[in-house]
N, C-alpha and C positions, 0 to 999 in steps of 0.2 A: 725257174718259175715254179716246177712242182714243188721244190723248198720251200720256196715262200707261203705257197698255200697252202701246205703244212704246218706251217708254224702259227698264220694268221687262225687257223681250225684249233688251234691247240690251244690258243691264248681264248676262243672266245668261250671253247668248252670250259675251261679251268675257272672262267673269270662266272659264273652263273652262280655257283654255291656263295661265291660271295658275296651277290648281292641278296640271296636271301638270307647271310647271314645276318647284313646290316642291315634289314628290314625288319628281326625279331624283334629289336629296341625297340622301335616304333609303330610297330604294327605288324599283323601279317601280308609276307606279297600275295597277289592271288596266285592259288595254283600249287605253292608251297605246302610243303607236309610238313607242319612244326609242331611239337609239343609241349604242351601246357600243364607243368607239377600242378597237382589236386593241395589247396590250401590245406594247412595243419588246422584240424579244431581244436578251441581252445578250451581246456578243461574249465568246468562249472562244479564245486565241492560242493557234496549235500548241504540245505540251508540246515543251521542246528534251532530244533524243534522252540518254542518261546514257551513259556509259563505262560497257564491260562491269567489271565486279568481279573484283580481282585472286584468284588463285588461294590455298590457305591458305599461307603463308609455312613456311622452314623454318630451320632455324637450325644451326650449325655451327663447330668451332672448329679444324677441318682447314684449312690452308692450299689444301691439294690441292682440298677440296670446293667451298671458295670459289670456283678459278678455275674448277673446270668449270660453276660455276652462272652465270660471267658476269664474275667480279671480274679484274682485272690480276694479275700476277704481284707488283709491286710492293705495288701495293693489300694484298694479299691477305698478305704477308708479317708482315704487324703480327699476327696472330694467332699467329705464333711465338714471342712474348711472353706469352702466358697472360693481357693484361690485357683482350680484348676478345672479343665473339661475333660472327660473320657471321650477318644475316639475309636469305634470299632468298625468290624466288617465281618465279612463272609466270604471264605471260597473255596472253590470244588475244584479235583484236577481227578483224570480216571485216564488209565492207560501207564504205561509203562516210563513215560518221561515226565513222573510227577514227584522229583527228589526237590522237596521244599527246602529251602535255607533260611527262608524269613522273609521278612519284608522291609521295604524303605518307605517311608512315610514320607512325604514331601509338601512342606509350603510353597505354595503356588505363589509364582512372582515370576519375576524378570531380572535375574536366570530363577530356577525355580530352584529349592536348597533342602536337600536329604537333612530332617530333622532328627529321624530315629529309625532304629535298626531293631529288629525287634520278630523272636521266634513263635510270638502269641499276637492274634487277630485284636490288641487292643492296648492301648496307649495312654497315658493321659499326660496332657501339657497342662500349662499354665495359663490362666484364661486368657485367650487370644482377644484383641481390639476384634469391636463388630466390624465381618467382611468380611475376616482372613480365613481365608481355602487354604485345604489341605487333601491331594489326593494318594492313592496307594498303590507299589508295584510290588509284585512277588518276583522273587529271585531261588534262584536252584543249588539247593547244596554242593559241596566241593566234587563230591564223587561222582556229580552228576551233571552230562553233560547237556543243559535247558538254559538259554537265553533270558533274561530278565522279559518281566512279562509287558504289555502295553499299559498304561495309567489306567487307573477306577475310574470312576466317573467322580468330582468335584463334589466336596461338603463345603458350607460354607458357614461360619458361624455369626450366629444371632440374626446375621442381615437377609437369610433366606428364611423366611419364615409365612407360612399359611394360618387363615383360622379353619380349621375342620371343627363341622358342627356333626352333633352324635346326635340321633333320634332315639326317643324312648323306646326299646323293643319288648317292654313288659310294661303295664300301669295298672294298678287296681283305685279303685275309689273306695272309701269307704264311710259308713255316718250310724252315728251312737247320739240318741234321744234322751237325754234326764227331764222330769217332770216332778215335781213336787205339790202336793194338796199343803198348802196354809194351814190347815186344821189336825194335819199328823204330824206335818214337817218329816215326813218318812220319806226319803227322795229315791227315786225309784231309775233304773237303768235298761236301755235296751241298744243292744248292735244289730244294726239291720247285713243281712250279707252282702259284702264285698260285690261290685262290678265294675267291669271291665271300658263301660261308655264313657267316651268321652266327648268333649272337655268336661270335667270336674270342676265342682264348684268348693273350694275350701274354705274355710272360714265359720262362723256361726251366726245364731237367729234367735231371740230372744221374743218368747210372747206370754205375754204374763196378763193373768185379768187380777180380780178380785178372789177368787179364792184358788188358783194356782200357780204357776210359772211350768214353762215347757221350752228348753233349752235344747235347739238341735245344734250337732258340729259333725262338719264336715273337713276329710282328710282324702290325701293324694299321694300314692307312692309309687317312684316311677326305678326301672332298673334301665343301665347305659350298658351298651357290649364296648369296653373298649380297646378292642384288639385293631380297628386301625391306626392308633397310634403308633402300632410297630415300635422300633426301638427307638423312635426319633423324640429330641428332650423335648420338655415342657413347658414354657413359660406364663402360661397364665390359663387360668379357667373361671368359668362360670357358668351357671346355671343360669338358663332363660326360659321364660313363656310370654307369650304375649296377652296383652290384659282384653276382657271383654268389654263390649261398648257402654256396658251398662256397669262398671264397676266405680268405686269409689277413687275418690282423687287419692289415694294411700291405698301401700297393699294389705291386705288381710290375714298373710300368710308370714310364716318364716319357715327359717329350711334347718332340718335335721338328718342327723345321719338314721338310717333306717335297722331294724334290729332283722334277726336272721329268721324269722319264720314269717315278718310281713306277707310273704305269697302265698299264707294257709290260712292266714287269719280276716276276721271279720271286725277289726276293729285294731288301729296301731298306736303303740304307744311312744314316749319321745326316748329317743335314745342320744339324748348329747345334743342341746341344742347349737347350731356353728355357728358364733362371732361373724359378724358383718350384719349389714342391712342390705334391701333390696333397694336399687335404682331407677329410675323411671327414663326411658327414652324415648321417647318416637311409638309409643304406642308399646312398647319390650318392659318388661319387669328384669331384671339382672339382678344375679347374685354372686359374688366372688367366692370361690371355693379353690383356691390355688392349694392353701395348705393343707385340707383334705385328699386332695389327689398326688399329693408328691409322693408318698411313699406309696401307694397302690400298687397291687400285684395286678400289673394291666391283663394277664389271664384271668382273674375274676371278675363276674358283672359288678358295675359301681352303684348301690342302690341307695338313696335319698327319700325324704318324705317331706311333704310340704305339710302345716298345720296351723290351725287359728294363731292370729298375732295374742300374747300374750298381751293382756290389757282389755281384752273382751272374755276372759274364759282362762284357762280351760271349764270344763263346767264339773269336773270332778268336786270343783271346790265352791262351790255354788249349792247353798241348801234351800234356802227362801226368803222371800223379799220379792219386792216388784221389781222388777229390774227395766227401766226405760227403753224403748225401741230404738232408739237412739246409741245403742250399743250393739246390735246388730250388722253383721260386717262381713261381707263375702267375698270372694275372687273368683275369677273366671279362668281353669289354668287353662289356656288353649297351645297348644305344639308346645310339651315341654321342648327342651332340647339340653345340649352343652354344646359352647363354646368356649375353644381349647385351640390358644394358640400354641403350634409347634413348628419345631426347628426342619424343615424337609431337605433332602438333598438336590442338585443339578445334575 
């Protein structure tokens, strides 16, 4: 009997560790001391740094605008052709992981398609159908370890396009008097000084009696800043004011290019009168000046001068005679302005 209960004591102590072993699988028994290996973390390699993101692109078909964005003189000359667009940009990187390799140029589509490869901020293709986007990634030289950068921001050609209108930020007026006596025929000249008041009335006035004539003309010159165009192209301009309530059903005026002292002088003279006529809309006088502005150095003011319609005057050539009131003829400039459509980016 005391065998037996030995051996029954022996079997129940031995048999304990085994059920908590077969209790690790599934769980813990209570009461058991078991242990739990500490998970391996799992390594995370430093992310490699990306190239900053080129600036939004701009596009152009000025030879002039090309070279100042970067392009050669040679380079840059194929857009004299009409068959291709300059596309440029801007970008800045500072800091130690700024090993530039170039850029890929990308037409925008679905999949989107690396067009050009390219160590200069400035490209030119072939003139793209209106609509087609094109954005820019910077990438990092071989010996340098920089991620390609994220896209620019989207140009899109010809189909994005704003009209920005420019206000005149300088105008002077000006008016020169001829007068002649019938009895000398000596014709006599006066410039009254330049002001600043506006609206301006251009155009001229004819009063004549019996024994003189006195021929007043009036003039308007106005200057445009126009550095908001930035580097973005150009497709069309004009010159506007809107007409006063009391003008004639025709304008009075045409439009000249302005010479380089108008801002000192007391009296302007014409320097090149510009091809086209003025339009009449909605109460707006319009004038197209696209081919004057193409080649402009958008750093200098653009300055213009309105003046009698040839057909009334000028009165330099006017000696004496009556001359019918009836040729008398003024305009009222009120808000010069430009309007100037351009290409903007998204």
């Amino acid at each position: 009997m005391k065998i037996a209960r030995l051996l029954g004591a022996f079997v129940l102590t031995t048999a304990l560790p085994l059920i908590s072993l077969a209790n690790q699988a599934g769980g813990t028994l209570q009461g058991a001391n078991v242990h739990t290996p500490r998970p391996r973390a799992t390594a995370h390699p430093t992310p490699t740094p990306a190239l900053p993101a080129p600036q939004a692109p701009h596009y152009t078909t000025d030879p002039q605008r090309c070279v100042h964005a970067g392009g050669s003189a040679n380079f840059c000359a194929q857009l004299k052709t009409g068959k291709y667009v300059s596309i440029f940009w801007s970008w800045s990187c500072h800091g130690a992981n700024c090993g530039l390799g170039g850029y890929h140029v990308w037409l925008a589509g679905s999949p989107p398609k690396a067009i050009d490869s390219t160590p200069v901020a400035v490209i030119i293709e072939n003139t793209p159908h209106s609509g087609t986007c094109y954005y820019v990634t910077a990438y990092a030289a071989p010996n340098h370890a920089g991620a390609e950068s994220k896209p620019s921001p989207h140009i899109c050609i010809h189909a994005t396009t704003t009209v920005l209108t420019v206000k005149a930020d300088v105008a002077r007026g000006y008016t020169r008097q001829y007068w002649v006596l019938y009895s000398d025929n000596n014709p006599q000249i006066k410039s009254f000084p330049a002001t600043k008041n506006t609206p301006f009335v251009v155009g001229g006035t004819f009063d004549s009696t019996n024994q003189s004539q006195v021929n007043n003309f009036q003039r308007a010159a106005y200057s445009f800043n126009l550095s908001p165009l930035g580097g973005n192209s150009l497709f069309g301009a004009s010159f506007a004011y809107d007409k006063g309530p009391y003008d004639s059903s025709h304008s009075c005026a045409q439009l000249n290019r302005a010479s380089g002292s108008w801002q000192s002088a007391n009296w302007i003279s014409d320097n090149g009168m510009l091809n086209g006529k003025f339009s009449y809309s909605g109460g707006t006088q319009t004038w197209p000046i696209d081919n004057l502005l193409k080649g402009w150095d958008r750093s200098k003011p653009f300055a213009i001068f309105v003046e009698e319609a040839y057909g009334i005057g000028p009165a330099e050539f006017v000696k004496s005679g009556v001359v019918p009131h009836s040729f008398s003829c003024q305009s009222f400039i009120t808000n010069p302005r430009l309007l100037l459509k351009v290409g903007i980016t998204e």
